[in-house]
C-alpha positions as CSV (number, residue, x, y, z in Angstrom):
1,X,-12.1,-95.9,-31.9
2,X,-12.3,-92.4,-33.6
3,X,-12.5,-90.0,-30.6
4,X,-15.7,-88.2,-32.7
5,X,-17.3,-91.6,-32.9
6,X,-19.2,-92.2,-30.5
7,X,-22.6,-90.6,-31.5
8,X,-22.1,-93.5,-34.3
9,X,-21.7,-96.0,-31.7
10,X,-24.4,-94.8,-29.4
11,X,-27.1,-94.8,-32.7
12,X,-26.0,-98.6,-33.0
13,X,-26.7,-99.4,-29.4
14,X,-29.9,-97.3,-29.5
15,X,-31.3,-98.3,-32.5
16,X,-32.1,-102.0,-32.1
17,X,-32.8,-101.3,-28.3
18,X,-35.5,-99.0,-29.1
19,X,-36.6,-101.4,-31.9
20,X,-36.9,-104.3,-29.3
21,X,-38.4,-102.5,-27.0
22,X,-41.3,-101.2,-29.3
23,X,-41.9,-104.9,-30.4
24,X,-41.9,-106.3,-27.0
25,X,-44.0,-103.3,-25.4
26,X,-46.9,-103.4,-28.6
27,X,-46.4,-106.7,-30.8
28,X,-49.3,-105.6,-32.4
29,X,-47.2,-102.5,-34.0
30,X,-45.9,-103.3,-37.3
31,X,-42.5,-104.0,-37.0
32,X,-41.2,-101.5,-40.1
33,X,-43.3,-99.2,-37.4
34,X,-40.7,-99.8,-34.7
35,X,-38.1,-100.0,-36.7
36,X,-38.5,-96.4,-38.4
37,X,-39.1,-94.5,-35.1
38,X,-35.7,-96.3,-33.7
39,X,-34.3,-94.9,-36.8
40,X,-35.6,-91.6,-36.4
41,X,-34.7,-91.5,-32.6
42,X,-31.1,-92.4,-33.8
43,X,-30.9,-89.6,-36.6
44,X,-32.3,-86.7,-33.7
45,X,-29.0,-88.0,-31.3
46,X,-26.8,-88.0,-34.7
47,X,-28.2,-84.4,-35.4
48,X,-27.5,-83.2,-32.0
49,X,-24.7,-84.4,-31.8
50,X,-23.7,-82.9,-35.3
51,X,-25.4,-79.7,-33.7
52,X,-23.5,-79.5,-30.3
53,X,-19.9,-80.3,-32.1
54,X,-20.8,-77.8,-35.3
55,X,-21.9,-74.9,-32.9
56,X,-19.9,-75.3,-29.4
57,X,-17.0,-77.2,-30.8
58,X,-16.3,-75.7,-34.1
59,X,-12.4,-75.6,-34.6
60,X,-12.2,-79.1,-33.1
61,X,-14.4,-81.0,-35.3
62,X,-12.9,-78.5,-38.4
63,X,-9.7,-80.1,-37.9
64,X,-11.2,-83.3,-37.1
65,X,-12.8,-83.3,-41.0
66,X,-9.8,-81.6,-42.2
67,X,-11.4,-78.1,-42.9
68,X,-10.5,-74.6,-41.4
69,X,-13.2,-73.9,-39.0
70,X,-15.4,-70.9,-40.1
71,X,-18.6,-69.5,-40.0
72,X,-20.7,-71.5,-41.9
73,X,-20.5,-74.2,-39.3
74,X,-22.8,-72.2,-37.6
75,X,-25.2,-73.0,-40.3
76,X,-24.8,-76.4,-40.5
77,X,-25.0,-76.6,-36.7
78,X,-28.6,-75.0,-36.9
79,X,-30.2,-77.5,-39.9
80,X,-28.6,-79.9,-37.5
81,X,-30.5,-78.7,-34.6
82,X,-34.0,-77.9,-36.7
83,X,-33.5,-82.5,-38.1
84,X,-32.9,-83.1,-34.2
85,X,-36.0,-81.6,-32.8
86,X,-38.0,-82.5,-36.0
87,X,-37.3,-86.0,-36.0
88,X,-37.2,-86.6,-32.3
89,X,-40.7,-85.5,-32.4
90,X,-41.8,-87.2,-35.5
91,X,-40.2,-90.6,-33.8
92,X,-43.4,-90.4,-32.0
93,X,-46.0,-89.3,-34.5
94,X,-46.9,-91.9,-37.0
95,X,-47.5,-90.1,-40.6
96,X,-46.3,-91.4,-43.8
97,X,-46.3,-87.6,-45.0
98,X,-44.3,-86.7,-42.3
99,X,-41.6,-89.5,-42.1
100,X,-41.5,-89.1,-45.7
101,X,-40.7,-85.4,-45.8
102,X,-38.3,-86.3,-43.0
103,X,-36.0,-88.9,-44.7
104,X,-36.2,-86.6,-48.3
105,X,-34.6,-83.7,-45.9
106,X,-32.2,-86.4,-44.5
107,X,-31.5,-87.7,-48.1
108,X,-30.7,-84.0,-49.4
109,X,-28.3,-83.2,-46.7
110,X,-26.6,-85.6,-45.7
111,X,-26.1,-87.2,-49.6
112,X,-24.8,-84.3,-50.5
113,X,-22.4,-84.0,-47.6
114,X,-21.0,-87.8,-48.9
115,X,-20.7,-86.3,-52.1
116,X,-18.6,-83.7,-50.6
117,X,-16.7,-85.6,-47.9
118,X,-15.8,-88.4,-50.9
119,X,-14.8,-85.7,-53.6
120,X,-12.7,-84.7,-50.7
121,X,-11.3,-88.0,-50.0
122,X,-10.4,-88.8,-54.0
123,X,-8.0,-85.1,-53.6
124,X,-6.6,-86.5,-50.6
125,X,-8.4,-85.7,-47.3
126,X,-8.2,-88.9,-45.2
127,X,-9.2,-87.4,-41.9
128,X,-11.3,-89.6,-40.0
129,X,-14.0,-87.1,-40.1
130,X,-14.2,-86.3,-43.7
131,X,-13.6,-90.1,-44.9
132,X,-14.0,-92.2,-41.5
133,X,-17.8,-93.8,-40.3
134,X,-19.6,-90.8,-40.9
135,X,-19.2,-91.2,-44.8
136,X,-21.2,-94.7,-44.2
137,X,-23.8,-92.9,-42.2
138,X,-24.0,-90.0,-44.7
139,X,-24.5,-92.3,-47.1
140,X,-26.4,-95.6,-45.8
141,X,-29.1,-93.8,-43.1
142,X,-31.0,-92.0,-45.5
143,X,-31.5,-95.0,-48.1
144,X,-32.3,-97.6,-45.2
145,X,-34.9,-94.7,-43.6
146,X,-36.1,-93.9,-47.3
147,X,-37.1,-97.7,-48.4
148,X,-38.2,-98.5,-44.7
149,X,-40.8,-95.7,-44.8
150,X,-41.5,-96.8,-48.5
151,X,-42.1,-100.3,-46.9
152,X,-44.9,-98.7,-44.5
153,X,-46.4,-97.3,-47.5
154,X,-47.0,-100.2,-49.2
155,X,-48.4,-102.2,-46.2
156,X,-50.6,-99.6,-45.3
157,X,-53.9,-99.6,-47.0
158,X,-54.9,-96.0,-48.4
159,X,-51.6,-94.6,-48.2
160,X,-50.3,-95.1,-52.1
């Protein structure tokens, strides 16, 4: 396994654990319910973890993507940190406009850094980090948090 990996791997342990555990502890939750907030709760330990590598870590995961480490990881280290603590809290809070402005946030980052890690790829950047499991997340969380949310909408009466 990709020594950077295991935030990935710890998401796919804690997602469905979380999910169960919402369903078992309040049946009467909708499931899509559940199964957003263990979405969320898995993008705030992705985001920290792209926080803590980005800010604390910065030439190691550089050469782990395949970039020289600079500055502007800094940046990307801080919207990490601001989609950690907004979505951990927002796990817990349950507001279509919200989880909605949450996942379009998601969407715009993290699409355009598949965009980026796959125009990367195609001119020959292979790294594990640039074109590895974290161009499937980039690319898969967003759209599975965007139609999941667009579920609750739908089944909620009042809110479309």
């Amino acid at each position: 396994m990709e020594k950077n990996s295991y935030g990935i791997l710890i998401c796919i342990i804690i997602i469905p654990l979380v999910f169960l555990l919402n369903i078992l502890m309040a049946p009467s939750v909708l499931w899509v319910v559940s199964l957003i907030q263990a979405l969320l709760i898995g993008g705030a330990i992705m985001s920290f973890f792209g926080f803590y590598r980005h800010w604390f870590k910065s030439k190691e995961i550089a050469a782990y993507i395949g970039w020289t480490s600079n500055g502007f990881q800094k940046e990307v280290a801080s919207v990490s940190l601001g989609l950690c603590i907004a979505t951990g809290i927002g796990a817990f809070i349950v507001n279509f406009g919200f989880w909605l402005a949450t996942a379009i946030i998601y969407a715009c980052f993290l699409w355009g850094c598949a965009i980026n890690h796959t125009k990367e790829k195609t001119e020959g950047n292979k790294k594990a980090g640039n074109a590895g499991l974290i161009l499937y997340w980039d690319i898969f969380y967003p759209a599975v948090l965007l139609g999941l949310i667009l579920v609750y909408g739908y089944l909620t009466p009042g809110v479309f």
